[in-house]
C-alpha positions in Angstrom: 9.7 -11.2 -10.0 13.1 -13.4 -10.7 13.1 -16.7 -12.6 15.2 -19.6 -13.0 15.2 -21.8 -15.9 11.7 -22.5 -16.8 12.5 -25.6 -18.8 11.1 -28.8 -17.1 11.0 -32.5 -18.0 8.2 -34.5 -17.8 4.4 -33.5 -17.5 3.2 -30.5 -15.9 2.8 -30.2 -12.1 -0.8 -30.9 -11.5 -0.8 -28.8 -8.0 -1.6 -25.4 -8.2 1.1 -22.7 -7.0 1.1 -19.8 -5.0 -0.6 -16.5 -6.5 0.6 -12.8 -6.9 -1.0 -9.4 -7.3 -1.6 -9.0 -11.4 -4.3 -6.2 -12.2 -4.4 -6.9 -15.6 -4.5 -10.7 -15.4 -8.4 -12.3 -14.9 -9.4 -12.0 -11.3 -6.4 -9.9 -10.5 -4.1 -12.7 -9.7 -1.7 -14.5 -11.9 -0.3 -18.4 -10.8 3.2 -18.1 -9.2 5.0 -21.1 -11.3 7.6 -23.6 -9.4 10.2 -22.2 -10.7 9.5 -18.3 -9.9 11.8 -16.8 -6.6 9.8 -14.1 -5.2 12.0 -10.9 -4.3 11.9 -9.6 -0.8 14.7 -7.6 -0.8 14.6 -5.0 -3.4 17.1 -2.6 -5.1 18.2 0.7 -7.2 17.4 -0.8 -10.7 14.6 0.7 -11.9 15.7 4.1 -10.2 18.9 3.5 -11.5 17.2 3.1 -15.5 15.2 6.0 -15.2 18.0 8.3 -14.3 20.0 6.7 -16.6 17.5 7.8 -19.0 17.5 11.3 -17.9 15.3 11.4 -15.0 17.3 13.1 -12.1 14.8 13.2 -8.7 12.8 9.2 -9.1 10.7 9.4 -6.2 9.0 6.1 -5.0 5.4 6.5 -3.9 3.1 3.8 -1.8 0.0 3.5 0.0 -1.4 1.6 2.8 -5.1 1.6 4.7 -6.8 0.9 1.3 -8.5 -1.9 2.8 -9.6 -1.0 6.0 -13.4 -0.5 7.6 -11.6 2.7 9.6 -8.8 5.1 9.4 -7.8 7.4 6.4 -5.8 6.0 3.5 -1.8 7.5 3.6 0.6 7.5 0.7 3.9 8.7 1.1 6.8 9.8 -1.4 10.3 8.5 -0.9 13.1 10.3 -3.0 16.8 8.2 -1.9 20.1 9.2 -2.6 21.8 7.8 -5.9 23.0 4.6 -4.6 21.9 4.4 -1.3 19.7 1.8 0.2 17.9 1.7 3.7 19.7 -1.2 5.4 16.9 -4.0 6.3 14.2 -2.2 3.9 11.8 -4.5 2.1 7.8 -3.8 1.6 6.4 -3.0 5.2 4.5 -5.9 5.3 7.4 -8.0 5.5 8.9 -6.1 8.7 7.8 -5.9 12.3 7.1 -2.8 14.1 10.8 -2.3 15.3 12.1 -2.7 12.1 9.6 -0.4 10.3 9.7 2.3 13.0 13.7 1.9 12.7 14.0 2.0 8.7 11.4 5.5 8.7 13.7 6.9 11.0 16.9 6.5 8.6 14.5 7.4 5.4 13.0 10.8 6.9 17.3 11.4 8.1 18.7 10.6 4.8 16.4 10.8 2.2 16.8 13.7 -0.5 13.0 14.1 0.0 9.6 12.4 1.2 6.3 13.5 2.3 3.1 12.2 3.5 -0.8 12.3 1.8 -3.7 11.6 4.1 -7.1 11.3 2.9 -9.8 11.0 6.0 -12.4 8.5 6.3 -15.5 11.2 5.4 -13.9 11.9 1.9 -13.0 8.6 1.3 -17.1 8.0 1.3 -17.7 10.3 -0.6 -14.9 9.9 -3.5 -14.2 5.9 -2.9 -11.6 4.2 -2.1 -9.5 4.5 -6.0 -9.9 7.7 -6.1 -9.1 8.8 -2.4 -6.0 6.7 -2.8 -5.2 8.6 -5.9 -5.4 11.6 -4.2 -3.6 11.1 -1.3 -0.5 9.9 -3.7 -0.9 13.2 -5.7 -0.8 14.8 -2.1 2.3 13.3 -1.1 4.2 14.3 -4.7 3.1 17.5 -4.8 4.3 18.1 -0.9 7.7 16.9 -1.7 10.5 19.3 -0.9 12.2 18.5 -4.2 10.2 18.3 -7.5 10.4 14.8 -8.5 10.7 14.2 -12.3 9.8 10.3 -12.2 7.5 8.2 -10.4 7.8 4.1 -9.6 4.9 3.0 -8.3 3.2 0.1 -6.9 0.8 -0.9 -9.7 -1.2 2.1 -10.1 -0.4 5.4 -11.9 -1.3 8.6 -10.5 -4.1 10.7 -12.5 -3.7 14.1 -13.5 0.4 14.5 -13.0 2.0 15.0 -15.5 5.4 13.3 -14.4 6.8 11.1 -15.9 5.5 7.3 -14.1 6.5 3.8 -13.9 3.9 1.1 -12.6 5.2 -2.3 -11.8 3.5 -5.4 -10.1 4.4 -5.9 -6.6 6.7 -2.6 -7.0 7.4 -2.5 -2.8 9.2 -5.7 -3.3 11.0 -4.5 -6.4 12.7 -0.9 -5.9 13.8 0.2 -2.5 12.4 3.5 -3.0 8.7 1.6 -3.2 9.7 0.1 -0.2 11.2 3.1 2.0 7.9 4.6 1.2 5.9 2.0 2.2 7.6 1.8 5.2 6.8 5.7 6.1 3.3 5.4 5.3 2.8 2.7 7.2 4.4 4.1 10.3 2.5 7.2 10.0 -0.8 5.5 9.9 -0.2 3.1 12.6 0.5 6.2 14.8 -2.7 7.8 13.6 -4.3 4.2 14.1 -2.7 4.4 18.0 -4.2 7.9 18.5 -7.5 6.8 17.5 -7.3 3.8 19.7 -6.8 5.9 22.8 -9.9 8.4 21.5 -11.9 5.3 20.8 -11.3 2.5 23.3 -12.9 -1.0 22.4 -12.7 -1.6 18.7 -8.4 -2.4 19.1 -7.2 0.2 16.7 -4.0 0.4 18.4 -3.8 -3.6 17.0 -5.7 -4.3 14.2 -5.7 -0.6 12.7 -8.6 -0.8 11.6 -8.6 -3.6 9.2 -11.5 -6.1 9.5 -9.9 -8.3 12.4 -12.6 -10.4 14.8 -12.4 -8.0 17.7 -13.3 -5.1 15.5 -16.1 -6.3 13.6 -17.5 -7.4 16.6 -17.2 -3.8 18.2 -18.9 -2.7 15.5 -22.1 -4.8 15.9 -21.9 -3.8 19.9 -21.0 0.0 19.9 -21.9 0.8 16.3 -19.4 3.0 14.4 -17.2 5.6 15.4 -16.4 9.3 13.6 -13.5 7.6 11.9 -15.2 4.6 10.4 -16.3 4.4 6.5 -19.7 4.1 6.2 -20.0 3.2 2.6 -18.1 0.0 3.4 -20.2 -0.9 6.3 -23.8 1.1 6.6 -25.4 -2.0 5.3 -23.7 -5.0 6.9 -24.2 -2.9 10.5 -27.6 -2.4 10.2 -28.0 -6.5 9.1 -26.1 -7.0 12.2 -22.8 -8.5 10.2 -19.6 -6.3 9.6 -18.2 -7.8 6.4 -15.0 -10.0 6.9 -11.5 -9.5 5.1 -13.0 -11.5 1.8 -16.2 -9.5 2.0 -14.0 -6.2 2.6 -12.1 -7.2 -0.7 -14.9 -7.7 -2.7 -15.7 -3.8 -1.7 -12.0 -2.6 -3.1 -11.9 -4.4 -5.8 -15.7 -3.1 -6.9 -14.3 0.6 -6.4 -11.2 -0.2 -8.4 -13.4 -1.3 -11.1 -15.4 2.1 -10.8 -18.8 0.2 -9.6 -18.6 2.7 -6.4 
């Protein structure tokens, strides 16, 4: 996160501002003042400072499916060449579908390494959702074709490496190797998310991938689940007849983040 000046005259703005992700700020969320620029477009500093400390493969790691009723949770490991940066690469939430299918084309071409974790919906149950996402991240390192020495990643160390790691708030906004591996595992779930579509027609994978959108949770109360859904985040709003909404869903993260599952 940039900033301008902070200095202000006059009394303080009585409107609250925008919020960004802050795990160790009350709630999560810390206020996003007036006069903060949020970066979209990130760059080679922190890989840059590591290897200028003596770090010489910085691989950027990121996850997506964390909050999803279906569908496995994928990490991915990005190391880039010194210096180069994926043209158009920003965190894959910011990109369409062309852009992010484009961009993991050019990563898996010219990257010094990356690799993909993938932790199914039937362990995720049975480990929850922090620590299946912890594993597939360790899964993606340790399949890297190059042993990386340094880790930036988006918020959350990794357990049980012993690798040197570098956590930073809203990190696939930050450092473009965050970002080029956002971008990978999010194209690789989306085309698991479009095979499962065709296997299971009527919940709209192939759209929603398997986040809590309207159509879904309303296939769920119709059909029921499917193999690929996570039953410890919906076995007891299915049999009540209600499939928990994206605020419900995020109270269920954010309780296994905090150990409670």
């Amino acid at each position: 996160m940039r900033t301008h000046d902070p200095a202000r005259t006059g009394p303080p703005a009585r409107r609250r501002g925008r919020s960004f992700s802050a795990p160790a700020s009350p709630g999560g969320r810390a206020q996003l003042a007036p006069w903060h620029v949020e970066r979209v477009d990130p760059d080679l500093a922190e890989e840059l400072w590591l290897r200028g400390s003596g770090s010489r493969a910085v691989a950027g790691v990121d996850e997506v499916g964390r909050g999803c009723l279906a569908g496995p949770v994928v990490a991915a490991a990005v190391i880039l060449p010194a210096g180069w940066i994926p043209s158009g690469v920003r965190d894959s939430k910011l990109l369409t579908a062309k852009d992010r299918r484009r961009i993991d084309a050019d990563v898996r071409r010219h990257a010094i390494a990356w690799a993909i974790g993938v932790v199914e919906p039937s362990l995720i149950d049975r480990m929850n959702i922090l620590r299946a996402t912890i594993l597939a991240s360790q899964l993606a390192v340790a399949r890297l074709g190059v042993r990386a020495d340094a880790l930036l990643l988006d918020s959350l160390e990794i357990a049980g490496l012993s690798i040197r790691q570098r956590a930073l708030v809203d990190a696939d906004r930050l450092c473009a190797s965050v970002a080029a591996a956002s971008v990978v595992a999010k194209v690789a779930r989306d085309t698991l998310m479009d095979a499962y579509d065709a296997a299971y027609p009527g919940y709209g994978f192939g759209r929603n991938r398997g986040y809590a959108a309207p159509e879904h949770r309303a296939a769920l109360v119709e059909l029921g689940p499917t193999p690929i859904h996570r039953r410890t985040f919906i076995e007891a709003y299915v049999a009540e007849g209600h499939v928990p909404d994206e605020a419900e869903l995020d109270e269920v993260v954010t309780g296994a983040s905090r150990g409670e599952r």
